[in-house]
N, C-alpha and C positions, 0 to 999 in steps of 0.2 A: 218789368216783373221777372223776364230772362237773367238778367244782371242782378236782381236782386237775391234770387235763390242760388245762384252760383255761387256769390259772395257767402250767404250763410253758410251752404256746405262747407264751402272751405274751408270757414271758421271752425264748422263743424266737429271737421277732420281733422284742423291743425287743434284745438283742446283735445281732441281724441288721441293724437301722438303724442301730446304732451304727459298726457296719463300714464302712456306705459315706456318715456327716459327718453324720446327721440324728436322733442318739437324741435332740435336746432338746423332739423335736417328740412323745413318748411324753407321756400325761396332760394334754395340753392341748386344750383342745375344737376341735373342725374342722367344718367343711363336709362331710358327704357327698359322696363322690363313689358311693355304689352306690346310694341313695335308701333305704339301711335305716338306721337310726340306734338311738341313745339319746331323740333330743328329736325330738320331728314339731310342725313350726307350719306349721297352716293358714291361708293369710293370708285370708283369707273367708268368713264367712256371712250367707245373708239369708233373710228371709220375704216380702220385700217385691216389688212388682209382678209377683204371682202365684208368686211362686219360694221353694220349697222346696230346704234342704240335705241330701241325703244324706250318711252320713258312715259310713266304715271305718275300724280299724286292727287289725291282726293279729300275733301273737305268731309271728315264723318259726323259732324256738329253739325245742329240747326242752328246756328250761327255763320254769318259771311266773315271772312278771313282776308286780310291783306297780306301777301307773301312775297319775298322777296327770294328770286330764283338767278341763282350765279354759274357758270362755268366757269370754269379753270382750268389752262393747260395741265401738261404732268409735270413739264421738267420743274419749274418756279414757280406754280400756282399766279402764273399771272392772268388776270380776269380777258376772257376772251368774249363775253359774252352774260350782260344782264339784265332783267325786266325786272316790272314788279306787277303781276298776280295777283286778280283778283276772285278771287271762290264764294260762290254765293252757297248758301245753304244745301250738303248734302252734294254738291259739285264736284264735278272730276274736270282735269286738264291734264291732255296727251301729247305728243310731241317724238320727235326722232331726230337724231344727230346722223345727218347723212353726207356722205362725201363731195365735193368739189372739185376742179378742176386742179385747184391748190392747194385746200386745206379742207374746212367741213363746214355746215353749216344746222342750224335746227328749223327743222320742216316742222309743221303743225298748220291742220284745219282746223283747231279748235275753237270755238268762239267765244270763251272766258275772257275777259278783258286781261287785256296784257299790254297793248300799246306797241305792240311788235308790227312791222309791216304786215300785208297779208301773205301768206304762206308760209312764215317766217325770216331770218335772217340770217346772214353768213356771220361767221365766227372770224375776229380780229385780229390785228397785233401790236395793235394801240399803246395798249396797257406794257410790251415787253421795256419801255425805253426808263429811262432818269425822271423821277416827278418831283416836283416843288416840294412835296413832303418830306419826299426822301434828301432831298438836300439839306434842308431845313434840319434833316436829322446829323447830317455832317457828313453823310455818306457821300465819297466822291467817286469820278470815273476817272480809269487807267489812261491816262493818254498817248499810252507807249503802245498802248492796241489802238487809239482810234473808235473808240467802241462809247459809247454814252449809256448802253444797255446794261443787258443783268451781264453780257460775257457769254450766252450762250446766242448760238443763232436767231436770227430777227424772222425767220420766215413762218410764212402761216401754216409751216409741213407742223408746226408745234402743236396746233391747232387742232390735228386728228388723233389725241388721247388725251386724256385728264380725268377730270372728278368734278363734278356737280352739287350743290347745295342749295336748303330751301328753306327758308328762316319766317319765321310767323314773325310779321311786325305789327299786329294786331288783330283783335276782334273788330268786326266793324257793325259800332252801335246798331241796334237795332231801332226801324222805322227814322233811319237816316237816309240824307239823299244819296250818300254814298249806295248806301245799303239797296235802297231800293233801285238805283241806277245798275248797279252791277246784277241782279237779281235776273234770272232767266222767265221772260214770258215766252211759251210757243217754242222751247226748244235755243232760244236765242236772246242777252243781257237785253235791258230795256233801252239801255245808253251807256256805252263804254264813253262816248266823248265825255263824260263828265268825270272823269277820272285824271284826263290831260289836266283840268283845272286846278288838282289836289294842291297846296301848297302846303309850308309846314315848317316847325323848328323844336328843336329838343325833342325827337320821336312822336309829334300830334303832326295827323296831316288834316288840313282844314279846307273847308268851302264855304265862301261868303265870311270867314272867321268863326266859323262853328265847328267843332270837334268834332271828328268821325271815328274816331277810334277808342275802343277799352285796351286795357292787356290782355296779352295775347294769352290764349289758355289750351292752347293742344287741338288736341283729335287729327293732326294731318296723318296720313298713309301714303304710301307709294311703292313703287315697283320698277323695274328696269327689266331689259332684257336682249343680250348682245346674242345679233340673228346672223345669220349667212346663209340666203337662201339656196345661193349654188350649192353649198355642200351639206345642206339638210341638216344643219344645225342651230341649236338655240340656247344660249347658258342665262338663266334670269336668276334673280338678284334681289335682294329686300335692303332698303336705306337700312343704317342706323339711326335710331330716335334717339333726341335728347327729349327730357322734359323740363318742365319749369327752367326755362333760358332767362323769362325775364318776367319779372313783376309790371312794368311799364310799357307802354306803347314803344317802339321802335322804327316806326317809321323814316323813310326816307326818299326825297326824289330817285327817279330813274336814269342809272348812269353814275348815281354816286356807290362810290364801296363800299359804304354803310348799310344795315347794318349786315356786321360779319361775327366770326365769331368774336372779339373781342368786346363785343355789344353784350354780353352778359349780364342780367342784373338782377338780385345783386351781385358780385363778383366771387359767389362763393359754388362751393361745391360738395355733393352730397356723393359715397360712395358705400357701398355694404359692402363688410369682410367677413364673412361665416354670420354668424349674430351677431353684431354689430355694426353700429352704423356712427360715419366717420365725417365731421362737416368741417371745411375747410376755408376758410376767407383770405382771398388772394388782394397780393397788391402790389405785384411787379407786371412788366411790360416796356414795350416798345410806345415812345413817345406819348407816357403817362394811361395807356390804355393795357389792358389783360387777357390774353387768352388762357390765360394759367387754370381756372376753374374748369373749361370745357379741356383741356388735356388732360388733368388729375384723372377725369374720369374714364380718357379714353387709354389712358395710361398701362402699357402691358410689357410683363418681365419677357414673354415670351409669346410665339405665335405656332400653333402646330397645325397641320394639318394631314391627309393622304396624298401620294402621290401613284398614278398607274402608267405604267411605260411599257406594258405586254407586248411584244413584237409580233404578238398571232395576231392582234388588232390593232397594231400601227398606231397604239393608246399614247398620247403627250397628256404632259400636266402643265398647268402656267399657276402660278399665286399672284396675285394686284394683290400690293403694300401700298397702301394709300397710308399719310401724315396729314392730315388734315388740318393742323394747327400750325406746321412747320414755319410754314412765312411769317408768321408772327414774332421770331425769336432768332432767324439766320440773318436778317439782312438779306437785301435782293438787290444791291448796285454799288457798284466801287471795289477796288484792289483790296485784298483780304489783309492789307496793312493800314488802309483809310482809319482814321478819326472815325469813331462811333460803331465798326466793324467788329468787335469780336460778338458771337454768338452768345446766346442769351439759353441758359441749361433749363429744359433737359439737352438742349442739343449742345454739339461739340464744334461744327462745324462752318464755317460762313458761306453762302452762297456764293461760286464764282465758275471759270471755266470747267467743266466737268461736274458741277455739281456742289451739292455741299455732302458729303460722305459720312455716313454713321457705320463703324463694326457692326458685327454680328457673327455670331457663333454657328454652326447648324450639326447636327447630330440628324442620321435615319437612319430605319428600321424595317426589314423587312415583314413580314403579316406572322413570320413566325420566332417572334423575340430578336432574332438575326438583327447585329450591330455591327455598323461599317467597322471594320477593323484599323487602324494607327490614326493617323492626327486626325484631326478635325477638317471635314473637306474644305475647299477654294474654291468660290466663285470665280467666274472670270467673264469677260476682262476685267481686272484690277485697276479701281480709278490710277491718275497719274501720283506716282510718290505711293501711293499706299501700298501695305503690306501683309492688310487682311481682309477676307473677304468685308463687303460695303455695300450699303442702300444711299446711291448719291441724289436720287429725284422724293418731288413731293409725291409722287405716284409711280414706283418702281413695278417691273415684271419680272420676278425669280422666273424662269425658264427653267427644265428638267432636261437634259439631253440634249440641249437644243430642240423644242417641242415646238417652240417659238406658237401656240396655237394663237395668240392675239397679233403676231406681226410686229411687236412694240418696238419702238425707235429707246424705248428709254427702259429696256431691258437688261440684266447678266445671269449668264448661266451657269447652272451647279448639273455636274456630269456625277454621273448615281450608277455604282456599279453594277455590270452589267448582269452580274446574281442578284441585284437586285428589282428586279421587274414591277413590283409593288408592294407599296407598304404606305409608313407613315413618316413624316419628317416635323424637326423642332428645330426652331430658329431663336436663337437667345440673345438679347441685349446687353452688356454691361453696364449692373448696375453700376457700380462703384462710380464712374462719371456719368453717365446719363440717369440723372435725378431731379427733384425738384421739391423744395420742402417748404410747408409751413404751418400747421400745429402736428400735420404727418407728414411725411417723407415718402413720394412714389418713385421706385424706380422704374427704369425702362425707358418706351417711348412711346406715342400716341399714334398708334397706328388701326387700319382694318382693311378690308379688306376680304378677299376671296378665291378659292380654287376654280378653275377649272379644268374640266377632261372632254378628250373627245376620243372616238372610238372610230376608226376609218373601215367600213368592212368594201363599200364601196356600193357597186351593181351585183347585188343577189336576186337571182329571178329575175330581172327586169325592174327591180326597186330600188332605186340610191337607199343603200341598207347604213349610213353614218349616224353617230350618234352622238350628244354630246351633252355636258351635266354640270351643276354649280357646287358647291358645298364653303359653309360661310366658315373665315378660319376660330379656332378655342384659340383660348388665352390661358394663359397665367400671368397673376398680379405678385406686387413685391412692394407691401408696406411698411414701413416702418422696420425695412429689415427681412419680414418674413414672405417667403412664398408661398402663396393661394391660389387654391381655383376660383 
């Protein structure tokens, strides 16, 4: 009866958009505009300079949920760390990314079925080498380095920053064994061992050969929040939601890279530009597969935010540029001369030693109109060869003065004149090469991300008097040519 009335509305809704010029925007993936979705990407995690991630997402549906939960370094978004999640009606699952002797790992009591050891498990480096995929796609290794990998270091120190993602690969039927196995009596599921059983092909996962899964239809929520108890800080964080990722179940064993974003379906995408609304059917990709729909949307000319460096409170700024879709389009192994290597636009760049490097512009302001005067500032350090400021990682840290407040290994910094103590800053793309077209044209690149500050006052009164605070970055879009908020 659940599945029955959902279906109606839908229907409901998609005749109702049809009435007033916008049915084509039904089944294509979009942006969140309520912060609940189908797809929640984290653009940050770290262990590093004392900071531990907290991390939430919760089932807001009376409906059980099968979710598939990914880590990923920073520098290559190589998978260090996967489950698959099961949320039964109105459920939450908690968890923390905590440091190592070497690298990190994710802690969790939680007792949601996940098939994760108990107390959870260390974080990999499995994933950093040469896979039969990747060969198969022509990509080869340098043999002049010795190296079979991406080209960047193999050690698990990669391990302690990246980004996390959490993809609904389905509804799970109701008054199914799944359903009612994952289902909390007393505080705790009925039977997680019944979920080792799932087997499956073409996104159904099955038991006995019976179907446990619908399409997936939203409601997840979550939360993050990077803590440092020593210094009495805490900067928390909200995913981005995608909705409608996919009309079909998406399921997949545990351990496989599926699904990701390129699991899109169908393979289109929905965007709003002032009143209008803009759908888009993608059908490029890496080894006949597309992340093109979920970048359109996440697609940005430009990224602003504040920044505060007040030397009365010892104030740093950091920004996480997370790319989310990046790996889908650089390439991740072999000599940036290999068979099948060049990059695939919006990007410029192929993944190899030092990165794969995207320009960027940057212009700030102080709070009183005040604009840096003569060129355009320099990051630095300057990848190798380049000769403009660059975002070489899938998860970069712009630093402000050297504020360094996340510690990141896969950081560069922009030094901000010392008249200017605080204000706001903008970071621009160029369109003209970094694009991607097809019934519209988005320029930019697909990024998000987040500011943070911290305020050091210290011991006031006998009180670690420190402070510290998030704020998620604005955009400007650039369609078809024109610039938008």
């Amino acid at each position: 009866m659940n599945a029955f009335k959902r279906k109606s509305l839908y229907l409901a809704i998609v005749a109702g958009l049809g009435a007033v010029g916008v049915a084509g925007s039904a089944g294509a993936v979009t942006l969140s505009q309520t912060g609940t979705g189908e797809v929640l990407i984290y653009p940050y995690y770290t262990v590093r300079n004392g900071l531990e991630t907290y991390i939430s997402v919760a089932n807001t549906t009376a409906s059980a949920k099968a979710v598939k939960v990914r880590f990923l370094e920073g520098k290559n978004s190589r998978e260090v760390l996967d489950f698959n999640l099961y949320l039964s009606a109105h459920d939450m699952w908690t968890g923390a990314v905590v440091t190592t002797a070497t690298g990190a790992r994710l802690a969790t009591t939680d007792t949601s079925c996940t098939g994760l050891p108990t107390g959870g498990a260390d974080f990999v480096n499995y994933a950093y080498g040469y896979t039969n995929t990747e060969q198969a796609s022509g990509f080869i290794p340098d043999p002049t380095l010795g190296l079979t990998g991406d080209f960047e270091d193999q050690t698990l120190d990669r391990t302690r920053e990246g980004y996390f993602e959490m993809i609904e690969m389905g509804e799970i039927a109701g008054g199914s064994t799944l359903e009612t196995a994952i289902t909390h009596v007393s505080g705790v599921p009925a039977n997680c061992a019944v979920v080792t059983g799932l087997v499956g092909a073409g996104g159904q996962a099955t038991l006995g050969g019976v179907a446990q899964l619908l399409q997936p239809t939203g409601g997840l929520i979550g939360g993050a929040s990077l803590m440092n108890v020593a210094a009495g800080t805490d900067e928390s964080f909200d995913p981005v939601a995608l909705s409608a990722f996919s009309a079909v179940p998406i399921w997949d064993v545990p351990g496989s890279i599926h699904p990701d974003m390129t699991n899109v379906n169908p393979t289109s995408s929905t965007v709003f530009k002032g009143g209008a609304v803009l759908t888009d059917a993608w059908a490029r990709g890496l080894a006949g597969s597309t992340a093109d729909a979920v970048s359109a949307v996440l697609m940005h000319e430009s990224v602003m935010n504040d920044f505060v460096l007040d030397t009365a409170t010892l104030s740093g700024t950091d920004w996480v540029m997370t790319m989310p879709t990046k790996r889908h389009y650089i390439g991740v192994d072999g000599a940036p001369t290999a068979a099948g290597s060049n990059p695939i636009t919006p990007f410029t760049s192929r993944f190899y030693t030092g990165g794969a490097c995207e320009a960027f512009t940057l212009n700030y302001y102080n709070r009183e109109e005040g604009a840096i005067a003569g060129a355009t500032p320099t990051v630095s350090p300057l990848p190798p060869g380049a000769s403009t400021s660059s975002l070489c990682w899938e998860s970069t840290v712009l630093t402000f003065n050297n504020s360094n407040l996340l510690g990141s290994a896969n950081s560069v910094n922009q030094t901000i004149d010392a008249a200017y103590q605080n204000g706001w800053v903008k970071v621009t793309f160029p369109v003209a090469t970094n694009n991607m077209s097809q019934a519209n044209t988005f320029g930019g690149l697909p990024v998000v991300g987040f500011m943070v500050q911290d305020f050091v006052n210290g011991n006031v009164g006998g009180v670690l008097s420190n402070y510290g605070g998030s704020f998620i970055h604005k955009y400007t879009t650039n369609i078809n040519g024109v610039t938008a908020e």
